[in-house]
C-alpha positions in Angstrom: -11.2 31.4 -23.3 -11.9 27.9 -24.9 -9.9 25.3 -23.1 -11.1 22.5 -25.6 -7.8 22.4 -27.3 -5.5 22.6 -24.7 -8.0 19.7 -22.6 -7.9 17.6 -26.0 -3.4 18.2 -25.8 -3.0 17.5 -22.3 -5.5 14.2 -22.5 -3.0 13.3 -25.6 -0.2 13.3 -23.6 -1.8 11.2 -21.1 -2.9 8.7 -23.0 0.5 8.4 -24.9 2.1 7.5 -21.5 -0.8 5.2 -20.4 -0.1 3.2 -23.7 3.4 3.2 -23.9 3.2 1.9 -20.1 0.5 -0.8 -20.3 1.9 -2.2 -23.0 5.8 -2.2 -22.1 4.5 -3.6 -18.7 2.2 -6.4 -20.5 5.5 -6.9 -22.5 8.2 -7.1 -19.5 5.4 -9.7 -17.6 5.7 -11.9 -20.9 9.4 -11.9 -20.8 9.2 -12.9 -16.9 6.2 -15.6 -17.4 6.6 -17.1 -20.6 10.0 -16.4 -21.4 11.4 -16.6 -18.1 13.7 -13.3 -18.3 14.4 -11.7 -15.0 16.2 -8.7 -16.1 13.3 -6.3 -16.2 10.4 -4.9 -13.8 7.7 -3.6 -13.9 6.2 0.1 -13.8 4.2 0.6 -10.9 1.4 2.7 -10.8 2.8 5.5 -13.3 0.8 4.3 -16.7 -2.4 3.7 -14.0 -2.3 7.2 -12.7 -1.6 8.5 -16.2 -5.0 6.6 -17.5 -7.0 7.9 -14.5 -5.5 11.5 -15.7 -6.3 11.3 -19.2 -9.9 10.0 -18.4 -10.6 12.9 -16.0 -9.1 15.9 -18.8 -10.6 14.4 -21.7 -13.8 16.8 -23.2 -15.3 12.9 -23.8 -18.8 13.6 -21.7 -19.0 10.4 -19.6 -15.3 9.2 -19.9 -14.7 10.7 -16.4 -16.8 8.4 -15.0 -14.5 5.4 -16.5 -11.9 6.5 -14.1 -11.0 3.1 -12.7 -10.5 1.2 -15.7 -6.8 2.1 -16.1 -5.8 1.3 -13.2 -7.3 -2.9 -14.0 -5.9 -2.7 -17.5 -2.3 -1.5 -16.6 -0.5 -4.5 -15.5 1.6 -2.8 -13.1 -1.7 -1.1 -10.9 -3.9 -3.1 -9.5 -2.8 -6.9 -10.9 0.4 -6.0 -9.6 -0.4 -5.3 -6.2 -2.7 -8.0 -6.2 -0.2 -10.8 -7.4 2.6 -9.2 -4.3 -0.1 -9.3 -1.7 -0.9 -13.0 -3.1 2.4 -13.7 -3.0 3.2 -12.3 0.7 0.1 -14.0 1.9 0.7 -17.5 0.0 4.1 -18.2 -1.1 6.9 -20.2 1.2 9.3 -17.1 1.3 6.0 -15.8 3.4 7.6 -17.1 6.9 10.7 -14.5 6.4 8.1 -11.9 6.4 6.8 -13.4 10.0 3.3 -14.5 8.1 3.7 -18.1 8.7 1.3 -20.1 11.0 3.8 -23.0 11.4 4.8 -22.8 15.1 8.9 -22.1 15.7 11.2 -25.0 16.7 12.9 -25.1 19.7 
């Protein structure tokens, strides 16, 4: 049995979710940054992991190997976890979180 078609329908599917994903979570980061909206979040991880899925299924010879690129050009993979670990690390709020290196008053 050929599993061509079903591979190429199941890597559709994929890919529809990836898009729809990265782009509504490239969309909700504009409404935070630029438009300063705080009513939505982001996605994590789900358009990522759908990307990495559709690149491993797809009968594209060499496209498996592009595994990690999803997960860099969703918004809400690896930039996201990047900018909350900056964040944690950097930000003021840090010292609730017990990161602070300013010495407790007494």
């Amino acid at each position: 049995m050929d599993y061509g078609i079903l591979r190429w329908c199941l890597s559709g599917v994929f890919a529809l979710v990836f898009i729809i994903s990265a782009i509504g979570n490239g969309v909700i980061l504009f409404l935070a940054t630029i438009m300063k909206r705080k009513d939505q979040s982001l996605i994590p991880l789900v358009g990522g992991i759908f990307g990495v899925l559709f690149l491993l299924v797809v009968p594209i010879q060499g496209a498996a190997n592009r595994w990690w690129i999803p997960l860099f050009v969703d918004l809400g993979c690896v930039p996201n976890v990047i900018y909350a670990f900056a964040y944690l690390v950097f930000s003021k709020k840090a010292s609730r979180f017990g990161t602070d290196s300013k010495p407790e008053r007494r």
